[in-house]
N, C-alpha and C positions, 0 to 999 in steps of 0.2 A: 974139570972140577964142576961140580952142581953144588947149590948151595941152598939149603931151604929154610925154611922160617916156621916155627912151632911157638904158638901164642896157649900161654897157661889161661883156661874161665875156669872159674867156681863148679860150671854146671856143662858138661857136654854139651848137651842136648841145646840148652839154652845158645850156648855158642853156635852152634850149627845151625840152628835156627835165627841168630842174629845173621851170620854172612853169606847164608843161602837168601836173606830175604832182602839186606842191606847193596850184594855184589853180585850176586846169582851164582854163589859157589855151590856144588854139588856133592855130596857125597862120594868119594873116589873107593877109601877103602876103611876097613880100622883092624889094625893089623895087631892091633895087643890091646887090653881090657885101658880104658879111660882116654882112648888116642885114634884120633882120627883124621884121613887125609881129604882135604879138600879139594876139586879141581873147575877153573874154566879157562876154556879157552888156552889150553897150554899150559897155566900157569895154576901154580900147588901151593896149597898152603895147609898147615897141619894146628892142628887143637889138641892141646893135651887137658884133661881133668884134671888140677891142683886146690885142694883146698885151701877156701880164706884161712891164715892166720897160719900154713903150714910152713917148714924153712926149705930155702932154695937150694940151701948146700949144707952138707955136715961141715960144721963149727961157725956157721954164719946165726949172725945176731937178729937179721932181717929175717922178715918175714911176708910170707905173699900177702899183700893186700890190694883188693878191687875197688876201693872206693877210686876217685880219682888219684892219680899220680904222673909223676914225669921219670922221664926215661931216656937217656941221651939216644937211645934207638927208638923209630917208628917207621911205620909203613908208610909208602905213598901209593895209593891207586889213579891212575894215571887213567882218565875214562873221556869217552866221545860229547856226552851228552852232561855238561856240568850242571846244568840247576837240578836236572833228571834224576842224575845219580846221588845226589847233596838231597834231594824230595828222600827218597829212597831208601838212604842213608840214617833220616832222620826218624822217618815210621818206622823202621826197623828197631830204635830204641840211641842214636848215637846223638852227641850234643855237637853243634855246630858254634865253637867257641871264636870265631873268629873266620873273620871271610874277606879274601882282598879281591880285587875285579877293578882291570882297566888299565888303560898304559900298555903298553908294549910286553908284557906278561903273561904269561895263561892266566889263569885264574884260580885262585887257593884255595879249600876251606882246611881249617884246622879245626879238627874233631877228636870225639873221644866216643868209643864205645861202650856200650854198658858193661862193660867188666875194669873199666877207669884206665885203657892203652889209647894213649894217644894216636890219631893218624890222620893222611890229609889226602883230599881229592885236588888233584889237578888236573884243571881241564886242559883244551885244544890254545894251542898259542890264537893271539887275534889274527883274524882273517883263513884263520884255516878251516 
């Protein structure tokens, strides 16, 4: 089984340019008009174009919204260099709402990107 993860932004382009500048994801393919695959180091992730304010399903009430939100699902990037990628993360346009460091733990930040999805960097456990 393979299982992939396709994150809805407002704007393609802008997205691609948020996780190519924030993760160093690269443009892989785009295999039908508003959708695009990302790829580093093995690992894919894909962007689909959904407009703010359009519905997620026929008969659903909801509707896609970017400002910030919560979402029982988020991504964790799992990286070498924690303050590095948390610098990175942030010039690219993400908010760092929350950050723990120390103790017997890796180290968290809990963030949101500029399209309001939550997600978090976890660094290298201590002493590794």
């Amino acid at each position: 089984m393979k299982v992939s993860v396709t994150i809805d932004v407002p704007d393609l382009e802008a997205g691609l340019a948020f996780f190519a500048a924030a993760f160093g994801f690269a443009e892989k393919a785009r295999p039908a008009p508003g959708y695009c695959v990302l790829a580093r180091d093995g690992a894919e992730i894909a962007l689909m174009e959904k407009a703010d304010g359009s519905s997620p399903a026929p008969g659903s009430e909801d509707v896609r919204r970017y400002g910030r939100h919560w979402t029982p699902v988020h991504l964790d990037f799992h990286v070498a260099d924690f303050e590095a990628a948390l610098a990175r993360a942030i010039s690219a346009g993400a908010v760092c709402e929350r950050k723990f460091e120390g103790g017997a733990h890796p180290p968290v930040a809990c963030c949101s990107d500029p399209f309001g999805h939550g997600f978090c960097l976890i660094g290298p456990p201590p002493g590794a």
